[in-house]
C-alpha positions as CSV (number, residue, x, y, z in Angstrom):
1,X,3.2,13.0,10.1
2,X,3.6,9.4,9.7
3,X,2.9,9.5,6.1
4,X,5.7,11.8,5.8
5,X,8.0,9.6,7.4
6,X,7.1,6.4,5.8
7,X,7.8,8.3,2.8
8,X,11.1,9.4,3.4
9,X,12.1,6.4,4.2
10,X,10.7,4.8,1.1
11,X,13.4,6.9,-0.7
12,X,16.4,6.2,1.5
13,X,19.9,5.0,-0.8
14,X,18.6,1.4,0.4
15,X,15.1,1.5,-0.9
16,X,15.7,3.4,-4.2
17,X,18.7,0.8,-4.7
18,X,16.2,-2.0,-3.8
19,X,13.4,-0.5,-6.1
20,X,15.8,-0.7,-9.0
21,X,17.5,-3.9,-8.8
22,X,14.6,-5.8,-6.8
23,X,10.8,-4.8,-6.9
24,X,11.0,-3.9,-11.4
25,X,13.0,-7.1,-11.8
26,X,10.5,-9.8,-10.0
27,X,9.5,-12.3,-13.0
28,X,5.8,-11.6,-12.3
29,X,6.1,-8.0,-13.0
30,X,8.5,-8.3,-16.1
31,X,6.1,-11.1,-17.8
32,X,2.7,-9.0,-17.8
33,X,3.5,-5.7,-16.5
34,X,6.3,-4.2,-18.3
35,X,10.3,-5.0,-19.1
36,X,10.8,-1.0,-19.7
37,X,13.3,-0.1,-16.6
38,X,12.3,3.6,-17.4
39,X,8.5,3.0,-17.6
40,X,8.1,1.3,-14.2
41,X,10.5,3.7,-12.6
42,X,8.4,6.6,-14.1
43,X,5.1,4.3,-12.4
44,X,7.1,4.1,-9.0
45,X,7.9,8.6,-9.2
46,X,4.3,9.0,-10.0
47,X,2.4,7.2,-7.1
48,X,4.9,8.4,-4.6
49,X,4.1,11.9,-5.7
50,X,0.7,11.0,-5.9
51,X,0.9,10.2,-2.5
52,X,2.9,12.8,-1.3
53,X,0.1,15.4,-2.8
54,X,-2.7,13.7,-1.0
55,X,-0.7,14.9,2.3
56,X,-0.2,18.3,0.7
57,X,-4.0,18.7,0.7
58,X,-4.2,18.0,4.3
59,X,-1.2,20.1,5.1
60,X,-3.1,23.2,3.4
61,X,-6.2,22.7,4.9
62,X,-4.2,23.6,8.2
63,X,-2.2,26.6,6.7
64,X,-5.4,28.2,6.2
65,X,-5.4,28.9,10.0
66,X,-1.7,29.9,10.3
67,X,-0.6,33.6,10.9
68,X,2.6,33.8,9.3
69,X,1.4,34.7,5.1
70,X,3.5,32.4,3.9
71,X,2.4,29.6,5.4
72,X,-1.1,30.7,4.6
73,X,0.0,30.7,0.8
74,X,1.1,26.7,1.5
75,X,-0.9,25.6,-1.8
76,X,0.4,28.1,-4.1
77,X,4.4,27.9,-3.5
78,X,3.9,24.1,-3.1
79,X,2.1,23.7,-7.0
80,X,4.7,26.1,-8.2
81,X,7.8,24.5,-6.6
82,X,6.4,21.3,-8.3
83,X,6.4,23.1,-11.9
84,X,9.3,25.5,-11.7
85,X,11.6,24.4,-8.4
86,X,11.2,27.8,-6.8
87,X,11.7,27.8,-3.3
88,X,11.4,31.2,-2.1
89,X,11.3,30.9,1.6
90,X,13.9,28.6,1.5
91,X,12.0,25.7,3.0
92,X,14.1,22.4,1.6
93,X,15.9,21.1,4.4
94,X,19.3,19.7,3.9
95,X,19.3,15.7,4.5
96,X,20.7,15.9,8.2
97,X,18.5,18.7,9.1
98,X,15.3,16.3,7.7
99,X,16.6,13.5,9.7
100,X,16.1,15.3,12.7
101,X,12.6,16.6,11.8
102,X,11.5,13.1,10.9
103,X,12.7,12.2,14.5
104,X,10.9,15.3,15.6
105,X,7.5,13.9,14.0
106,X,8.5,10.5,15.5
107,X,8.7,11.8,18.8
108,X,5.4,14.3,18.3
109,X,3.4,11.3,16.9
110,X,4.1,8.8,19.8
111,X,3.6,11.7,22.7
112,X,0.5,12.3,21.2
113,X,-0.7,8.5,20.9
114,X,-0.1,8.5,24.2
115,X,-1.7,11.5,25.3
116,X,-5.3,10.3,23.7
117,X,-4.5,6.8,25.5
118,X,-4.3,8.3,28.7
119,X,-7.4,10.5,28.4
120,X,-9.1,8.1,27.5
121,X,-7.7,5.7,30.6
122,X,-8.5,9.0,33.0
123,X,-11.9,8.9,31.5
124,X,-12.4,5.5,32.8
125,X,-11.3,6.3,36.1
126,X,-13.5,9.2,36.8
127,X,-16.6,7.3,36.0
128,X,-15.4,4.7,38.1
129,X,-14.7,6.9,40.8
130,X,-18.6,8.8,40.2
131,X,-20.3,5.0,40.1
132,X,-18.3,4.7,44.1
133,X,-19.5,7.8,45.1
134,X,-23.3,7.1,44.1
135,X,-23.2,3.6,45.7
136,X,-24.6,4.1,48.9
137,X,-23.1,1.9,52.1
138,X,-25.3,0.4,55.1
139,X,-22.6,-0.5,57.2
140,X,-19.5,1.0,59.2
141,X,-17.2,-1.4,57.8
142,X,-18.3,-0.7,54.0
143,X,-18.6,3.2,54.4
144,X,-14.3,2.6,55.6
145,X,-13.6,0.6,52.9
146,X,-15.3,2.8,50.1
147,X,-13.6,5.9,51.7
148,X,-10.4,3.9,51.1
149,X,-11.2,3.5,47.5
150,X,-12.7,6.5,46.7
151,X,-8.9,7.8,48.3
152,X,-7.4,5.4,46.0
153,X,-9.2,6.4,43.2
154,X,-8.6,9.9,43.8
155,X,-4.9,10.1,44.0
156,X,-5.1,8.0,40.2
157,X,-6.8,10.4,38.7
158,X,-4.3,13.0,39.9
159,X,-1.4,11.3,38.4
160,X,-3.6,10.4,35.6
161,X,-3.8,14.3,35.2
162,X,0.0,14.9,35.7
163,X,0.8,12.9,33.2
164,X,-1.7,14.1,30.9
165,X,-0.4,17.4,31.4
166,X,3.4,16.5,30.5
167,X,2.1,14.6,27.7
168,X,0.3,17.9,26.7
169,X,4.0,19.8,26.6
170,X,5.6,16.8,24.6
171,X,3.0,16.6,21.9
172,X,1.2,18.6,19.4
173,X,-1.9,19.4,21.8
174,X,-0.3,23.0,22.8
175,X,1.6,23.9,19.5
176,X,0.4,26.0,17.3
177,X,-0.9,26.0,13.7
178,X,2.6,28.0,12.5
179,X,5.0,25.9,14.3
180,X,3.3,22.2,13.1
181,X,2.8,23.5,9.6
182,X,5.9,25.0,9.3
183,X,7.4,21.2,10.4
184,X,5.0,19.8,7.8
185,X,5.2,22.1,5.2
186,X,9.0,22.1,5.2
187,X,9.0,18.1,5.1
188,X,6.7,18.1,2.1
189,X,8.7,20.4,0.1
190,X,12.1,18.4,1.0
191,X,10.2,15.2,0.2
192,X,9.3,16.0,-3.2
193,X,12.7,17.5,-3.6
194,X,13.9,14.3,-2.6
195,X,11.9,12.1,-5.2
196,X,13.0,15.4,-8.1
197,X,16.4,14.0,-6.9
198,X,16.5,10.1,-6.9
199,X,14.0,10.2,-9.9
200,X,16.4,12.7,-12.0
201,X,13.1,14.8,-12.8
202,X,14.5,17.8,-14.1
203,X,12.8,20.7,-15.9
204,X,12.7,24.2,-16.8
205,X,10.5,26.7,-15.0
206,X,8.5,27.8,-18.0
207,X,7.0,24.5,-20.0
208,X,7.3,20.7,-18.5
209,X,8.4,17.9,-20.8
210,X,5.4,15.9,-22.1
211,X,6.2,12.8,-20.5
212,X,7.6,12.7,-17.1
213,X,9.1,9.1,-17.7
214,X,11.5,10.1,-20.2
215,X,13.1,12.1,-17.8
216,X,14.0,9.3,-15.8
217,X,17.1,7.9,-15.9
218,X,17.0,4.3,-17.0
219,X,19.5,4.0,-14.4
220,X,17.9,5.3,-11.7
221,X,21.0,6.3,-10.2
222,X,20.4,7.2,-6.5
223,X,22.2,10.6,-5.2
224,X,23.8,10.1,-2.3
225,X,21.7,11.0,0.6
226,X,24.8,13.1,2.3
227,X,24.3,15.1,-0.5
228,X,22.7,18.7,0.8
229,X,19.1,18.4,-0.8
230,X,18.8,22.5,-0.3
231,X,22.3,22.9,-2.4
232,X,20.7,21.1,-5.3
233,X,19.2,22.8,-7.9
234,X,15.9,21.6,-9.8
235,X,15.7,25.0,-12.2
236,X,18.0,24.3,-15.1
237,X,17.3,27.6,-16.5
238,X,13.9,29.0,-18.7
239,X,13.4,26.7,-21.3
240,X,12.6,29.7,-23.1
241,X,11.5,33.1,-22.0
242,X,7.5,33.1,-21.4
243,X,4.6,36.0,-20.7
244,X,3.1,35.7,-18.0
245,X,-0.2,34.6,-19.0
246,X,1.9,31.7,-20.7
247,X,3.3,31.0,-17.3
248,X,0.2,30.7,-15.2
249,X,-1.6,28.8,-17.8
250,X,1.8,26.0,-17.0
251,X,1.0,26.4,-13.8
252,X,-2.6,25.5,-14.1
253,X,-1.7,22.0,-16.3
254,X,1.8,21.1,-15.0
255,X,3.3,18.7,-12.9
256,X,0.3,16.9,-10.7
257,X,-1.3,16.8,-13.8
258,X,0.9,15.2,-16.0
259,X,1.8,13.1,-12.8
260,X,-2.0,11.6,-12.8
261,X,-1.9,11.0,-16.3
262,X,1.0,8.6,-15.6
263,X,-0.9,7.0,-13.3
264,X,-3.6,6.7,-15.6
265,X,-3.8,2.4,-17.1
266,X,-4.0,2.1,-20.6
267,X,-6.8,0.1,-22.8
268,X,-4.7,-2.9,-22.5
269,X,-4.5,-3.4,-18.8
270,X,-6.8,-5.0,-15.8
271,X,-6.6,-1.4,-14.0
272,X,-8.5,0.0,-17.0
273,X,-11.0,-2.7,-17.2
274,X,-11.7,-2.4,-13.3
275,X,-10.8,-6.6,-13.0
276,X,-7.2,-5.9,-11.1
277,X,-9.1,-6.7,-7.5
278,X,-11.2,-9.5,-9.2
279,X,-8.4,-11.0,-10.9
280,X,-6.8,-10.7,-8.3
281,X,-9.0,-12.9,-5.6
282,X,-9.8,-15.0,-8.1
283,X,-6.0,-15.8,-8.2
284,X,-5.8,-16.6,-4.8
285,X,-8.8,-18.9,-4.6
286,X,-7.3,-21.1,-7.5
287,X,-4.1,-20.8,-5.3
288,X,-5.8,-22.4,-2.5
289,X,-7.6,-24.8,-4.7
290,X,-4.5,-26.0,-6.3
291,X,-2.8,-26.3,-2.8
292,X,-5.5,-29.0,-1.5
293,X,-7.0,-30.3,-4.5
294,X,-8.5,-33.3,-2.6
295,X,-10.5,-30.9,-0.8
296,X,-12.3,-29.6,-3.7
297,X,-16.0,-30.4,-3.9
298,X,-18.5,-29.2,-6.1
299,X,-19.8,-26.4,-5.0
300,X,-16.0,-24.7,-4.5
301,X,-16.0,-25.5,-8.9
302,X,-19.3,-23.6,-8.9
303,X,-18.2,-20.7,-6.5
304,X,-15.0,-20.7,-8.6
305,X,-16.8,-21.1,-12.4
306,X,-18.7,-18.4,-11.2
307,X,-16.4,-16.0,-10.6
308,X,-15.3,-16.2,-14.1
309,X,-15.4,-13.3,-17.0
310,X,-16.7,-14.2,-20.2
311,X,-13.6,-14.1,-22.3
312,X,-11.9,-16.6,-18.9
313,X,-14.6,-18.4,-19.5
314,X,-14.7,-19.3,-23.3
315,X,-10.9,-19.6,-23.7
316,X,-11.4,-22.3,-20.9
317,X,-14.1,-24.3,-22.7
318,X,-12.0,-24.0,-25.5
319,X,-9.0,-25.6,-23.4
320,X,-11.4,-28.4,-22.2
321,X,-12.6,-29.6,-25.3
322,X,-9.2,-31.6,-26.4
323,X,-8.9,-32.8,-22.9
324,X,-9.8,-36.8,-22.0
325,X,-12.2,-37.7,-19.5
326,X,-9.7,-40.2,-17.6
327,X,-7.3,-38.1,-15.2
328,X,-5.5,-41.1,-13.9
329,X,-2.1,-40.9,-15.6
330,X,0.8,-39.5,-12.5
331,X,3.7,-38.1,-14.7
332,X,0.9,-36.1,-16.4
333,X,-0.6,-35.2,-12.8
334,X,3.4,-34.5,-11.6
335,X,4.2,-32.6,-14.8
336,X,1.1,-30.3,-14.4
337,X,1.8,-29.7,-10.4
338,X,5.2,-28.5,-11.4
339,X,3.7,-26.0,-14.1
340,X,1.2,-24.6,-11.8
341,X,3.4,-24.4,-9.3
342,X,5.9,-22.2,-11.6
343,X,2.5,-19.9,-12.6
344,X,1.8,-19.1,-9.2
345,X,5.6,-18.4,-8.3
346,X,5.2,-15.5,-10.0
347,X,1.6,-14.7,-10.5
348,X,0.5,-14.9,-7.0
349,X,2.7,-12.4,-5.2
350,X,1.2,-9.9,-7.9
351,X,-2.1,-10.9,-6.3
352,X,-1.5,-10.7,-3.0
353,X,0.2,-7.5,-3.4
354,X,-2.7,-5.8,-4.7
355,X,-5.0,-7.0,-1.8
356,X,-2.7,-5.9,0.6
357,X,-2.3,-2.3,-1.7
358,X,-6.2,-2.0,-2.0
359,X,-6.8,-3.4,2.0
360,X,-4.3,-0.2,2.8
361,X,-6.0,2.2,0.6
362,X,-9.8,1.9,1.6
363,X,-11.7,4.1,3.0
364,X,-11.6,2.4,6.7
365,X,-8.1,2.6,6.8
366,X,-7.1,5.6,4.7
367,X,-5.6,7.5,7.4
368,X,-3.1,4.9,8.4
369,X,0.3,4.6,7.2
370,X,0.5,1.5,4.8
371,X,3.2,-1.2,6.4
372,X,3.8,-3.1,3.5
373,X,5.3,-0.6,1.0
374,X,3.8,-2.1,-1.8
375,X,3.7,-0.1,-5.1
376,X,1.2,-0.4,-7.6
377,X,3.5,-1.1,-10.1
378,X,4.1,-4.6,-8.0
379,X,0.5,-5.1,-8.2
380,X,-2.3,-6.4,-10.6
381,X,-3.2,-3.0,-12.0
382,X,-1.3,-2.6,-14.9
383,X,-1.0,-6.1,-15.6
384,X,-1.2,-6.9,-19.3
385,X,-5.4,-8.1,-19.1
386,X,-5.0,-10.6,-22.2
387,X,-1.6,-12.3,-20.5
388,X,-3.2,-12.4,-17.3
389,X,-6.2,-13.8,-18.4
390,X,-3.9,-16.6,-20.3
391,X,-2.1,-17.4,-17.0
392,X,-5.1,-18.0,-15.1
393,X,-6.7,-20.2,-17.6
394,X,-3.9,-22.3,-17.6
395,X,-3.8,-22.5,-13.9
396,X,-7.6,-24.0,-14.0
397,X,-6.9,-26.0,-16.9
398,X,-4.4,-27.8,-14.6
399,X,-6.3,-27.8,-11.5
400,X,-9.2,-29.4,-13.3
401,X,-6.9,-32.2,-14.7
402,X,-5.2,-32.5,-10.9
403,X,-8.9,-32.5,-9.1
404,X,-10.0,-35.5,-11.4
405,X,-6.4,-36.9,-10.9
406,X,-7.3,-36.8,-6.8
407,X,-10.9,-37.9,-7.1
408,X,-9.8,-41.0,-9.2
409,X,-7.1,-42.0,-6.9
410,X,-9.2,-41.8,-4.4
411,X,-11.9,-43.6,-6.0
412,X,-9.4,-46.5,-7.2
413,X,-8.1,-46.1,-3.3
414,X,-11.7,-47.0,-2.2
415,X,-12.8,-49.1,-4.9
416,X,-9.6,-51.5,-3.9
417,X,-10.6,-51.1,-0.3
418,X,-14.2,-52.6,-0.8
419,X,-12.5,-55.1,-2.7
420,X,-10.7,-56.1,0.1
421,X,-13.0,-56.2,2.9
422,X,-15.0,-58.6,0.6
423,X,-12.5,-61.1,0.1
424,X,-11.9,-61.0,4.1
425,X,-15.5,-61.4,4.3
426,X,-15.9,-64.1,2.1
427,X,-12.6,-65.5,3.4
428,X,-14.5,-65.3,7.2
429,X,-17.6,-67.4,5.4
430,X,-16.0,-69.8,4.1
């Protein structure tokens, strides 16, 4: 439930409007992800769907143990409302009516947080109150005072239980399969309808375009969300009349399929070469580096050197080679400070952006909601690997040049300090 939420409010006018004029246009993502509007867009469509699927599997895991048939046939009519649009039990909920179910959830999700709190806070109290009634008391005065607890204690745990029973009532503890996967079931199908909407993804019922992000407007025009989501119609009509074989073979390899092939990196990018999470701490340690360049010994080069790819690694020698030995110039110095700052302006929220996508994603925390709505697309994944690789060879090009810059000030800074002390001294002798 609070995946389905999080979603919905991902495509509200004000996020779809930000998507488009915001999160595609950031300088990182235009320099070595992409500058095609429709391509990005179509990334953004496919992850949320993606996502929105992953749910789906959940939800019909649950139908399974419904009574009503229809519910039971959850997988089916959700795959083919996917291809075709069909909605047969009329399950898209109009945008007011999905407001209030998402409130619903809200309220469901909470009381239910709240219920497994207080079991487990009427758990501690019961063993507290076994533990008084094992401890055995000598005296008259103890045996009054441990009647008084063990009163005290008594009358918590029945509150403890009252509550626990009203929080039963409020939550999902005594509702039934039908009535939380109807709730669920219903919000999927509107949710998808939803992204269909703000996405322009339109098709026939028959045969799906071969690329999903050539649907997309370029645009990205966002319906408004008073619009009645259960008035608007996905089906433009049979492409062309099919058999029936012809239809369930669609069916089979349609619209979750050709969504994961979107998803899919191409040859060209980090996501492909499985460096996108490499790259991407490696980033972030050069960040830090470049931040307190004083501070960097020798063994933080090493840890950082060997972090390194071979192709980062020769295109960096190759850098080195034309470079003096003597760092002690300051414009230089300056002038390199300002470049790598301008780098990391826009490479380093791509890095941090993919941590924060991957840290919400693992396995320990994959049944949370994510908080930052980071999109892959705003990530490191299908960052161009050759540009990226360029970037961050610059960026320890300069921090080698800045590092020696430090450590000769510093040794001038010491060198004129000895100097000084000796002329005092010899100033003292004399």
């Amino acid at each position: 439930m609070p995946k389905l939420y999080y979603t919905w409010q991902l495509l509200s006018d004000k996020n779809m409007a930000r998507l488009r004029s915001e999160s595609i246009c950031t300088e990182g993502v235009r320099k070595i992800v992409s500058m095609d509007d429709e391509f990005l867009l179509g990334l953004a469509c496919a992850e949320m769907v993606e996502n929105l699927k992953v749910v789906a599997i959940t939800v019909s895991r649950l139908s399974k143990r419904c009574e009503d048939s229809s519910l039971r046939s959850f997988e089916t009519l959700f795959d083919r409302f996917a291809n075709t649009g069909r909605d047969p039990y009329g399950w898209i909920l109009s945008w007011k009516e999905m407001e209030a179910k998402i409130k619903k959830m809200e309220r469901y999700v909470t009381a239910t947080n709240t219920l497994h709190r207080e079991i487990d806070e009427l758990t501690v109290i019961e063993n507290s109150l076994k533990k008084l009634l094992q401890c055995n008391s000598n005296h008259k005065i103890d045996h009054t005072m441990k009647h008084q607890k063990v009163l005290d204690i008594q009358h918590k745990v029945q509150w403890q239980e009252q509550e626990i029973k009203y929080l039963k009532e409020k939550s999902l503890w005594n509702k039934s399969f039908d009535t939380v996967t109807s709730l669920l079931a219903r919000s999927i199908f509107t949710i998808l309808a939803r992204i269909k909407l703000v996405f322009h993804v339109n098709h026939g019922y028959c045969y799906y375009p071969s690329s999903l992000p050539r649907s997309l407007s370029a645009s990205a025009t966002v319906y408004p969300s008073d619009q009645s989501l259960d008035s608007f119609n996905f089906v433009s009509g049979p492409l062309f009349k099919s058999s029936k074989h012809q239809e369930n073979n669609h069916l089979s390899h349609g619209f979750f399929e050709t969504n994961s092939k979107i998803l899919k990196p191409s040859s060209n990018t980090l996501g492909a070469a499985a460096l996108a999470l490499h790259y991407a701490n490696l980033i972030i340690v050069t960040e830090r580096m470049i931040r307190s360049p004083q501070l960097v010994g020798v063994d933080a080069r090493d840890d950082i050197y060997s972090m390194l790819p071979n192709s980062i690694r020769s295109s960096l020698r190759c850098r080195l080679k034309g470079i003096g030995f003597t760092a002690g110039d300051p414009v230089l110095a300056g002038e390199w400070k300002e470049a790598l700052r301008k780098i990391l302006e826009w490479l380093s929220p791509l890095a941090h952006n993919m941590m924060k996508w991957q840290s919400e994603r693992c396995f320990e925390h994959q049944n949370l909601i994510p908080k930052t709505g980071v999109l892959l697309l705003q990530t490191l994944f299908f960052a161009d690997q050759e540009k990226t690789e360029d970037a961050i060879t610059e960026l320890l090009v300069g921090l080698n040049y800045i590092c020696r810059f430090e450590r000769e000030m510093n040794a001038k800074a010491l060198l004129n300090c000895t100097n000084f002390k000796n002329m005092q001294q010899q100033q003292h002798t004399s």
